[in-house]
C-alpha positions in Angstrom: 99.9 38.7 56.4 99.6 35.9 54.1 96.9 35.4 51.2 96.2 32.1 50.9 94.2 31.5 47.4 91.0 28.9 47.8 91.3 26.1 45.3 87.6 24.9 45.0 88.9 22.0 42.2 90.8 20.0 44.8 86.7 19.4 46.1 86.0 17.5 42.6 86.7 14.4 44.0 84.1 15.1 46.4 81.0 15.4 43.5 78.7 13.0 42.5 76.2 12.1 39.7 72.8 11.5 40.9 69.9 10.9 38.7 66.2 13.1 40.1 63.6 12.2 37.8 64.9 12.4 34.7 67.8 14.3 35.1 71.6 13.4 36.0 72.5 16.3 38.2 75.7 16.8 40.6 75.8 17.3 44.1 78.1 16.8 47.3 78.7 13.3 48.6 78.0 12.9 51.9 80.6 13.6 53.8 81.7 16.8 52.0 77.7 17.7 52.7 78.1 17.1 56.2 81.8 18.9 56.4 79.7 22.3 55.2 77.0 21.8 57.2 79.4 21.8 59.7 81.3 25.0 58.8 77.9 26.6 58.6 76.9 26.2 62.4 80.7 27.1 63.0 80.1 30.4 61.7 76.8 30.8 63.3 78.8 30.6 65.9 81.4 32.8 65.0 83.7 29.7 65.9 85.7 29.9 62.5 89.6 29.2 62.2 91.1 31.5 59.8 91.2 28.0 57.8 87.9 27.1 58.0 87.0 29.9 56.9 88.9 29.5 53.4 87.7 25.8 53.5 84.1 27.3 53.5 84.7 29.6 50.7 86.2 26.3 48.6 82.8 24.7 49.4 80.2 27.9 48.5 82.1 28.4 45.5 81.7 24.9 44.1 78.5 24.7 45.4 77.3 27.9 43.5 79.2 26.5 40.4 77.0 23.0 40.3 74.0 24.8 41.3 74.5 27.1 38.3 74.9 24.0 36.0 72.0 21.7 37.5 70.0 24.5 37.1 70.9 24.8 33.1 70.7 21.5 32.9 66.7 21.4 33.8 65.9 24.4 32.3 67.2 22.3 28.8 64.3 20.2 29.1 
């Protein structure tokens, strides 16, 4: 069996800046938005390649990471 180790950086590219109120705070453009949405009913489904599987793990992690840091980022205010 192979490991294969989830890179959540290659996703980077796939962040933006958007301003809410009076904050800048990151979030998914919209196709990587869509692309976990998409994973998501997958797995609801228990339709997940072994890849997809890894591919949603890249996601959640970067999502939990920018989640962490918008929320910082408006409790500094």
């Amino acid at each position: 069996m192979t490991t294969v180790i989830a890179q959540p950086s290659s996703l980077l590219g796939s962040i933006q800046a958007e301003k809410v109120d009076h904050f800048h705070l990151f979030k998914f453009n919209d196709a990587l938005q869509a692309r976990m949405e998409e994973l998501l009913e997958r797995k609801k489904a228990d339709l997940l390649t072994t890849e997809e599987v890894i591919e949603l793990e890249e996601i959640g992690e970067v999502d939990r990471i920018f989640t962490h840091i918008n929320a910082m980022l408006v409790a500094q205010k």
